[in-house]
N, C-alpha and C positions, 0 to 999 in steps of 0.2 A: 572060372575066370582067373586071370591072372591077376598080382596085385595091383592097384593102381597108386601113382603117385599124382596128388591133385595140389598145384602148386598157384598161388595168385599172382595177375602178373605185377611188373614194375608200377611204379605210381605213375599216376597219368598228370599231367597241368590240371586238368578240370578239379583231381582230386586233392593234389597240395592249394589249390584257390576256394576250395569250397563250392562245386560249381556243379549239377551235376552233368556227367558225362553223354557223350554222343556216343561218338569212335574214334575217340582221341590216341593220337599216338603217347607213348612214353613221355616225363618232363624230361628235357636234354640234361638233367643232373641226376639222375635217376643211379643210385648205387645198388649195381649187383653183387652177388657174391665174388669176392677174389678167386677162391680157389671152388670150382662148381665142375663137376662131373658128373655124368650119368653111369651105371651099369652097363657094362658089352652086352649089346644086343636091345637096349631099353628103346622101344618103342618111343616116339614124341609126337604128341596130337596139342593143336592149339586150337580154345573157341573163334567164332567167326569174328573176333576184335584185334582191331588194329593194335591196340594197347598189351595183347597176348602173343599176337603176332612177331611183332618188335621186338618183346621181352625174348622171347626162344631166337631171333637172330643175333639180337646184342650178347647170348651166352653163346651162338657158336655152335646151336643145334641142328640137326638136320629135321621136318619136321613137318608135317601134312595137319591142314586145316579138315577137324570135324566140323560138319556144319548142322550135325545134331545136337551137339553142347548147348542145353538152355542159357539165353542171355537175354538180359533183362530190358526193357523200353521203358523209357521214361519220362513217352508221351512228349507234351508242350514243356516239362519242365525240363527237356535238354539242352544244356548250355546257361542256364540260368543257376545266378548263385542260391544259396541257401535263407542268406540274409534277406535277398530280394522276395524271394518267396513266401520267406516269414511275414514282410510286408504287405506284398500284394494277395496273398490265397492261406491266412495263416489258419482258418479252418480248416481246410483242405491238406495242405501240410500237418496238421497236427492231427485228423484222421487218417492219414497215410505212413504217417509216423506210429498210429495205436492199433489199427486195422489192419491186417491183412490180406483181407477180401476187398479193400479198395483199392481204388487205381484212378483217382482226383485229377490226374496228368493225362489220362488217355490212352497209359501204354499197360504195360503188364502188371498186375497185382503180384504179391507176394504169393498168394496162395496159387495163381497161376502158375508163375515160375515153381513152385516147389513141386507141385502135380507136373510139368514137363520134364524137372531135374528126378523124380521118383520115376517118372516111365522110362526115361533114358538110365538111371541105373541099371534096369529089370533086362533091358535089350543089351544094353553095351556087352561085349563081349571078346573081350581081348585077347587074344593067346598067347601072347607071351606079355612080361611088365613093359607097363606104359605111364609115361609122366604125361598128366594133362595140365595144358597151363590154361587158366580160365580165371574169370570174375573173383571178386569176394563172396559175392550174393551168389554163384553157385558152390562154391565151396559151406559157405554157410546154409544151403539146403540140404547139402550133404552129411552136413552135421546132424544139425534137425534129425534128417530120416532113419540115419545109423543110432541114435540115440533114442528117436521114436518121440522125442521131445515135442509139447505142443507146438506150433507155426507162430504163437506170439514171441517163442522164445528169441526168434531169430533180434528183436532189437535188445537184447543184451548180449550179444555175441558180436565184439568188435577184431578186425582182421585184415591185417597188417600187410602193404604191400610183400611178394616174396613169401608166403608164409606156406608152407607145406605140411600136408595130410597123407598119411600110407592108408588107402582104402582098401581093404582083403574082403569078397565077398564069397562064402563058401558055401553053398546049399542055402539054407534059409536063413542064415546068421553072417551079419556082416560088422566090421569092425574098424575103428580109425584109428590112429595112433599119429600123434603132432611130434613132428621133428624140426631142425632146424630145415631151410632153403640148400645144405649142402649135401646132393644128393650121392653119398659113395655108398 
C-alpha cells in the first residue's frame, strides 16, 4: 500500500458552537492553509461528509468521495449542544464520555467506529499516495490502531481542525507520523 495522508477537515459551525454535528458544511470563516499543495500525482479521496467535502474544494482539489471511510452517528444527539445535554441526559452523556461500547444517542458507539475504521485499514488499498480527508474520530481511530492503544484512550486524544497524519502501512507493521496541514 502506498502511504496515506489522513488530514481532518475544516471546522464545522456545529464544532466552533459546541453542538454536535450532523453534515454540516464548513463555518464560513474557516482558515486554511495559505500556501497547501499536494504531490504530482497524489490521489485525493474524501469521507462521505459535507464538512470533508467542502474542505478539499475550498483548497482547490480534484477529488472522489469514498463511501467506505467510517464516520461516525450521533444518534438523537445531532444538532444538539453539549451544554444542553449535560442538562437534559447528563448520565448518558457522562457514559458516553467514559465508555466506549456505548452509544446513549442511538447512533454509533466508539468501539463500533473503531472495529469499521480497523476493517477499512485492512482492505484499503491504495496504489499510489493518497490524502484522505476525513473526521477527527477517524483519524483518532487510526491512532488508536497504529499505536495498538486501548479504545479508552481515544478521550485524551484532542485534534484540531486541518491536522494531518502520514499513515505507511507495510506488511504487518504500520506507522503515523504528525506533520503540519502543509502537504509538500
Amino acid at each position: 500500500m502506498a502511504e496515506i495522508i489522513i488530514m481532518t477537515h475544516g471546522m464545522t459551525r456545529a464544532e466552533q458552537r459546541g453542538i454536535f454535528p450532523g453534515n454540516e458544511s464548513l463555518d464560513s470563516d474557516v482558515l486554511l492553509p495559505e500556501k497547501f499543495s499536494v504531490q504530482k500525482g497524489m490521489n485525493v479521496v474524501c469521507a462521505n461528509l459535507t464538512s470533508s467535502i467542502r474542505t478539499v474544494e475550498l483548497l482547490g482539489l480534484d477529488f472522489k468521495i469514498d463511501f467506505s471511510i467510517p464516520v461516525i452517528d450521533y444518534g438523537h444527539w445531532q444538532r444538539k449542544a453539549l451544554k444542553e445535554l449535560a442538562n437534559e441526559e447528563e448520565d448518558e452523556l457522562e457514559q458516553w464520555l467514559s465508555d466506549p461500547y456505548s452509544a446513549p444517542h442511538g447512533g454509533t458507539s466508539f468501539k463500533t467506529l473503531y472495529d469499521k475504521t480497523v476493517d477499512w485499514l485492512e482492505q484499503a488499498n491504495y496504489a499510489e499516495p493518497t490524502l484522505i480527508v476525513a473526521d477527527a474520530n477517524f483519524l483518532r481511530m487510526v491512532m488508536i490502531d497504529v499505536l495498538k492503544a486501548p479504545l479508552s484512550s481515544l478521550f485524551k486524544i484532542d485534534i484540531a481542525p486541518l491536522t494531518s497524519i502520514k499513515f505507511v502501512k507495510r506488511h504487518d507493521h504500520s506507522k503515523i507520523s504528525l506533520f503540519p496541514s502543509n502537504i509538500e
